[in-house]
C-alpha positions in Angstrom: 16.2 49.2 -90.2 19.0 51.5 -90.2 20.9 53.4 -92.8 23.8 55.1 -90.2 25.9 53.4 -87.9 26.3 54.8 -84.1 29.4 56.9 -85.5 27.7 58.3 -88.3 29.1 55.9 -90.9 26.7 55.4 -94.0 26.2 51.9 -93.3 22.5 50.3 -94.3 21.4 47.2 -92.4 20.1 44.0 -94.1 16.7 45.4 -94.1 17.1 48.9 -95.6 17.0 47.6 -100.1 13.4 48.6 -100.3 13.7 51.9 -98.3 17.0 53.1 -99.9 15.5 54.8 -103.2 14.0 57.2 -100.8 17.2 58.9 -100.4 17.1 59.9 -103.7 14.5 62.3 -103.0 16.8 64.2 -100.9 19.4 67.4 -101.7 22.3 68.0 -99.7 20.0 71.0 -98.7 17.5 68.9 -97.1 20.3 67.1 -95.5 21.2 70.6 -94.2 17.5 71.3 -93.2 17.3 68.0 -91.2 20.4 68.8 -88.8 19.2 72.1 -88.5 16.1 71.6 -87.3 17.2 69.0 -85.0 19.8 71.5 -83.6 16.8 74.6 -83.1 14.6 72.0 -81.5 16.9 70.6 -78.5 17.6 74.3 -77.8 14.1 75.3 -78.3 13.5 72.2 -75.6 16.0 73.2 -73.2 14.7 76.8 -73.3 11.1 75.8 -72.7 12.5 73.5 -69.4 14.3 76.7 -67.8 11.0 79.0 -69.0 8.8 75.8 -66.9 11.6 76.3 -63.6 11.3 80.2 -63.8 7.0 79.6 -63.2 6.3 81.0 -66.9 4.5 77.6 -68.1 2.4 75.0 -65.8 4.1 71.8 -67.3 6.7 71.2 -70.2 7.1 68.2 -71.7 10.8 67.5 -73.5 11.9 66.3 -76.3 16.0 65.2 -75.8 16.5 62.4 -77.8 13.6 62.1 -79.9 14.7 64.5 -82.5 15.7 62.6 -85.6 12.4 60.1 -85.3 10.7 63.5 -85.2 12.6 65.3 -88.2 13.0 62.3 -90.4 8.9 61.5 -90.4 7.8 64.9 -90.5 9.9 65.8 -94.0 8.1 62.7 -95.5 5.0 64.1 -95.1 3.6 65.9 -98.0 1.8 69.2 -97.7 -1.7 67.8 -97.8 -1.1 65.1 -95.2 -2.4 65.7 -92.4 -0.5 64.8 -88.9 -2.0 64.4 -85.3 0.6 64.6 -82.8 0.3 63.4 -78.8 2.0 66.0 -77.0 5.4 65.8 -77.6 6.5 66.1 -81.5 7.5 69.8 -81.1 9.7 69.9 -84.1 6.8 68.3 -86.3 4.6 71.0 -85.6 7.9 73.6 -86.1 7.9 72.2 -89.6 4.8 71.6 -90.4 4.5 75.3 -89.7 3.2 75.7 -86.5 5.1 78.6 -84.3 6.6 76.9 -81.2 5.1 79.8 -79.2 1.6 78.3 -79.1 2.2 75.3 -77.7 4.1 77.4 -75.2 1.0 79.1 -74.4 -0.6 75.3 -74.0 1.3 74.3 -71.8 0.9 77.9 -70.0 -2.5 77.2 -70.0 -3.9 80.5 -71.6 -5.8 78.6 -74.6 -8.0 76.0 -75.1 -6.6 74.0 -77.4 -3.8 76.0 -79.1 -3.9 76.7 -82.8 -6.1 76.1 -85.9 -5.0 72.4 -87.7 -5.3 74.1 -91.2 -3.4 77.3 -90.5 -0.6 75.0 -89.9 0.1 72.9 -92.2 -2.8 70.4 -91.0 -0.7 69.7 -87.5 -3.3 68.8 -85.5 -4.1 69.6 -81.5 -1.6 68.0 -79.0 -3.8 65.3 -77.3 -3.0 65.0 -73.4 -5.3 62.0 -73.1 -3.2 58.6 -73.7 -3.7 57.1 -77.7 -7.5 59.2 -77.9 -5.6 60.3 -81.1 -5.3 57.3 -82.8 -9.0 57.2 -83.2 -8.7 60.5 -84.1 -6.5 60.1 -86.7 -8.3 56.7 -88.1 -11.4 58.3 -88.1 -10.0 61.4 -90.3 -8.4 59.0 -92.4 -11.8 57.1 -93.3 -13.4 60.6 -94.1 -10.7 61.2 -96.6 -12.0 57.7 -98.1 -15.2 59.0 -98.4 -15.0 62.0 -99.8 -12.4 60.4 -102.3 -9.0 62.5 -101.2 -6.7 59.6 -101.7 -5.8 56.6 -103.7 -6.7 58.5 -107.2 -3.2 57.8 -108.5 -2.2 61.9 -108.2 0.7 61.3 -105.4 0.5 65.3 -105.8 -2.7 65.6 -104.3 -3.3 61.8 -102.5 -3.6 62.6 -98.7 -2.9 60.3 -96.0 -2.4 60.8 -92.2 0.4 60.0 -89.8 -0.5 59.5 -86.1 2.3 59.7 -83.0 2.1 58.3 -80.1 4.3 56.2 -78.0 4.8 53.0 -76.0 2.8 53.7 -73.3 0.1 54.9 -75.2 0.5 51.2 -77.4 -0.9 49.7 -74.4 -3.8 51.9 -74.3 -7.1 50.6 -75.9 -8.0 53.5 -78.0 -4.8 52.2 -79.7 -5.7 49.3 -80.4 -9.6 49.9 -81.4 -7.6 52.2 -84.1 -5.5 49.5 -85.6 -8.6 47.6 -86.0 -10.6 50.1 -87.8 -7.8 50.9 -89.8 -7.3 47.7 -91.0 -10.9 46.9 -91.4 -11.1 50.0 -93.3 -7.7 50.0 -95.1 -7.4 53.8 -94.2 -4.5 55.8 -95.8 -2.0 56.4 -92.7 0.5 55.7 -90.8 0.7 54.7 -87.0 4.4 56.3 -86.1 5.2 54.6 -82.3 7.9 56.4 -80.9 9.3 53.7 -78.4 11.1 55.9 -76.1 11.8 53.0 -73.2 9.6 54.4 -70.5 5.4 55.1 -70.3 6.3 57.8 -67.4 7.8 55.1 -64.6 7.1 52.0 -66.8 9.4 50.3 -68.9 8.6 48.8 -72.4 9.5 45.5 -71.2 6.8 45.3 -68.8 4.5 46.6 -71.0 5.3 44.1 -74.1 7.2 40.5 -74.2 7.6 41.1 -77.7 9.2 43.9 -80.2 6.2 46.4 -80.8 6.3 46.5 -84.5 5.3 43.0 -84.2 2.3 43.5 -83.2 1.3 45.3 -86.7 0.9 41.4 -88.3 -1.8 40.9 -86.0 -3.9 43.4 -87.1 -3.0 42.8 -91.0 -0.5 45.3 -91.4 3.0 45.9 -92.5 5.4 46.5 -89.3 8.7 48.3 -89.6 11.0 48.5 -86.9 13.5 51.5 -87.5 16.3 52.7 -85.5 14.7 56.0 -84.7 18.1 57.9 -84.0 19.1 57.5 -87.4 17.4 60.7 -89.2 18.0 59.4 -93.1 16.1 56.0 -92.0 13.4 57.5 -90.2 12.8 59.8 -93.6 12.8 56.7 -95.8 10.6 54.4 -93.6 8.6 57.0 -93.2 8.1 58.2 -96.4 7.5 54.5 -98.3 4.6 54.0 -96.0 3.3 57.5 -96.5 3.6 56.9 -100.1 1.5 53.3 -99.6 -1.5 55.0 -97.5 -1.8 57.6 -100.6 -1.6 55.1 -102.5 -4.8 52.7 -101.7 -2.4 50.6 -100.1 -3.8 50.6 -96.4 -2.0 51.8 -92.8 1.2 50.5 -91.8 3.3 51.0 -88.2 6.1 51.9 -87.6 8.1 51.5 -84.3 11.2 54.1 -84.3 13.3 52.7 -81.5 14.3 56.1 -79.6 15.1 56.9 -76.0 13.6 59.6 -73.5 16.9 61.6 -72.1 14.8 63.6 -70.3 12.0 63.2 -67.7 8.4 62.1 -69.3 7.7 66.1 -68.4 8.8 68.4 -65.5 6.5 66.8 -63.0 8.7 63.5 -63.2 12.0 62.5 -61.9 13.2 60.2 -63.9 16.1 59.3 -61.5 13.9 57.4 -59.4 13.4 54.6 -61.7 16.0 54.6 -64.6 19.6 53.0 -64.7 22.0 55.1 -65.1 23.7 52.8 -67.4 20.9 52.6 -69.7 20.7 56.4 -69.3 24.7 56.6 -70.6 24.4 54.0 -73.5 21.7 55.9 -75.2 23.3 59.1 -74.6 26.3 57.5 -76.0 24.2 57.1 -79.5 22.7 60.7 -79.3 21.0 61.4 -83.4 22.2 65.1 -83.4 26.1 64.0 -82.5 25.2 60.9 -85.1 24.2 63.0 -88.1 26.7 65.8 -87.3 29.5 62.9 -87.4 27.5 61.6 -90.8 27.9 65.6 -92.5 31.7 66.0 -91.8 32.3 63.0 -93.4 30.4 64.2 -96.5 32.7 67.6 -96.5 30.2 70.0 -94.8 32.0 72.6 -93.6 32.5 73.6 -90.0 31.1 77.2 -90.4 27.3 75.7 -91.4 27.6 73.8 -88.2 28.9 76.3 -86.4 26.5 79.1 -87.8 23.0 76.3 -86.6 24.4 76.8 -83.2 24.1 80.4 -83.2 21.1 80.4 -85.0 19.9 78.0 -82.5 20.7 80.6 -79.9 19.0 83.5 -81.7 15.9 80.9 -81.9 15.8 80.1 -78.1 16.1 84.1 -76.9 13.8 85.0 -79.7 11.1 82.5 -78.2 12.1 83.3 -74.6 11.1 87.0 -75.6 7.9 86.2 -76.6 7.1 83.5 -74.2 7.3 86.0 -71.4 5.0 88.5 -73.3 2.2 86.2 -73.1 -0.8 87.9 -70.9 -3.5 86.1 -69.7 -6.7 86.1 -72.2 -10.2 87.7 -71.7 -12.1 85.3 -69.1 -14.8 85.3 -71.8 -12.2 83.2 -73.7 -13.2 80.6 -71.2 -16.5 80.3 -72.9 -16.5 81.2 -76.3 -16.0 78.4 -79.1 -16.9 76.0 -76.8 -20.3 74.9 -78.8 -20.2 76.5 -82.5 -24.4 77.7 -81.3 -24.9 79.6 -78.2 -25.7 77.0 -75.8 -27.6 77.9 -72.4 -25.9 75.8 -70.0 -22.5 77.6 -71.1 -24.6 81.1 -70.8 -25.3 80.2 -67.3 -22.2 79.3 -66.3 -20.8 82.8 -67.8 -23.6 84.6 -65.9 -22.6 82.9 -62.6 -18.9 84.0 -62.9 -20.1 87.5 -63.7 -22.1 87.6 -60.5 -18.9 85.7 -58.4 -16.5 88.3 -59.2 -18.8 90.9 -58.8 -19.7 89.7 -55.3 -16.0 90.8 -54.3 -16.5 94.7 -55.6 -16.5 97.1 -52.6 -15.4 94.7 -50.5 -12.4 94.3 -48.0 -9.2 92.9 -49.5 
């Protein structure tokens, strides 16, 4: 499905009639909001890759390319969905509220798992470990079944749950084992694949013979393949499903058809395995260029796109600033919040660092 052409021409395909009324939701402000956030988060990426070179985080992982699957889904959420992201859906957490900072000091490796889900508009912990948040996510959505949080008919209070996760992670069986339970279950959420070409060194097409939306019939559920460069159809894909899992309606899946520009993080080099041709045709159909194309056309003015760049700037230095202000915690961070009750084996292993380090007091360097 796709609602913009590759130049930014309003253009829907044969499959977008039941997904255009979701446009009419949006203002020429949100419009506004979408480009800029996709704008702040590509800088926000780039700055984070330089902060990773300079030794001030352990790992990053980008984001180049991904950005209107990213933006689109998130603004369909409503405020009490809640949204469990892998590792790389910075700009969902940015909007749902989370300060890019923290998963800075993630990735830094000075926390233990980041920030608190409901302090941030319910953006859930980045999950390292391939598709373990699928289950996550399916298993949050049945609680919300039983304790009667969705399908009352209030779409203002209905919850539902959107999970990310990516090709390589479809291939995982936690993924899988999700999809079943949520169909079994008929949970309220949405499985949001981001097919970005490449599980690290492995391409989709080794991974799957077939398109992976298709893979939703098996399980009982409605598939929808998107074009995941195209903000507007990522928004209203996104948000028709969303609407059905409040709705009593069951899960869906969505696959947005994106592309990884960048490596899968810094510890990969991408140039080992990918084409450059392939490389150049999806740079060629980049979703910030797309939708920038897609606003002039609608008689935005060149000073609003001109005044996201500098305010995309101002973002990035800001965020530098206080990425390089980040001081190593308390070592007893190391321990506490681990168990919610003291727990002895944790106590022991607190008392042992004690006496390491103080083995080394008095003596020679």
């Amino acid at each position: 499905m796709r609602l913009l052409s590759p130049e930014g021409v309003f253009a829907p395909s044969d499959s977008a009639a039941e997904f255009l009324p979701y446009l009419d939701r949006l203002t020429e402000a949100d419009y506004r909001r979408f480009y800029r956030d996709m704008v702040v988060v590509r800088r926000f990426d780039t700055e984070a890759a330089n902060l990773q070179r300079q030794g001030q985080l352990a790992l990053w992982v980008p984001s180049h390319g991904q950005e209107a699957a990213q933006v689109g889904s998130a603004h369909a959420t409503r405020p009490q969905d809640h949204v469990f992201p892998s590792y790389r859906e910075h700009v969902v957490g940015m909007i749902r509220g989370l300060d890019p900072v923290d998963i800075l000091r993630m990735l830094r490796g000075v926390t233990l798992g980041g920030w608190t889900p409901e302090d941030h508009g319910n953006f859930h912990l980045y999950t390292l470990v391939l598709a373990s948040q699928t289950l996550h996510a399916t298993g949050y959505a049945m609680g919300m079944q039983l304790d009667g949080a969705t399908a009352t008919g209030n779409p203002e209070t209905d919850q539902a749950v959107i999970v990310y996760y990516g090709d390589g992670a479809s291939s995982q069986g936690d993924a899988n084992e999700a999809l079943v339970f949520a169909a079994s279950y008929q949970t309220p959420q949405v499985f949001f694949l981001q097919n970005n070409h490449w599980a690290i060194s492995v391409p989709v097409t080794r991974q799957s013979r077939t398109p992976l939306y298709l893979r939703a019939a098996g399980f009982g559920m409605p598939g929808t393949q998107v074009d995941g460069n195209d903000v507007l159809a990522s928004f209203a894909v996104t948000a028709k499903h969303l609407d059905d899992a409040r709705a009593g309606k069951g899960p869906a899946l969505i696959e947005a058809l994106t592309y990884r520009v960048g490596a899968h993080t810094t510890a990969d080099d991408p140039t080992k395995y990918r084409d450059p041709e392939q490389l150049a045709y999806w740079v060629a159909r980049d979703p910030i260029v797309r939708f920038r194309s897609h606003l002039q056309g609608l008689g935005v003015e060149q000073e609003f796109l001109d005044a996201v760049d500098e305010e995309a700037d101002d973002y990035a230095a800001d965020v530098r600033r206080r990425a390089l202000d980040i001081h190593s915690p308390e070592k007893a961070v190391i321990f506490d919040n681990v168990y919610a009750e003291p727990h002895p084996l944790i106590q022991e292993q607190k008392a042992w660092l004690d006496r390491y380090e103080a083995s080394f007091e008095g003596g020679d360097a």
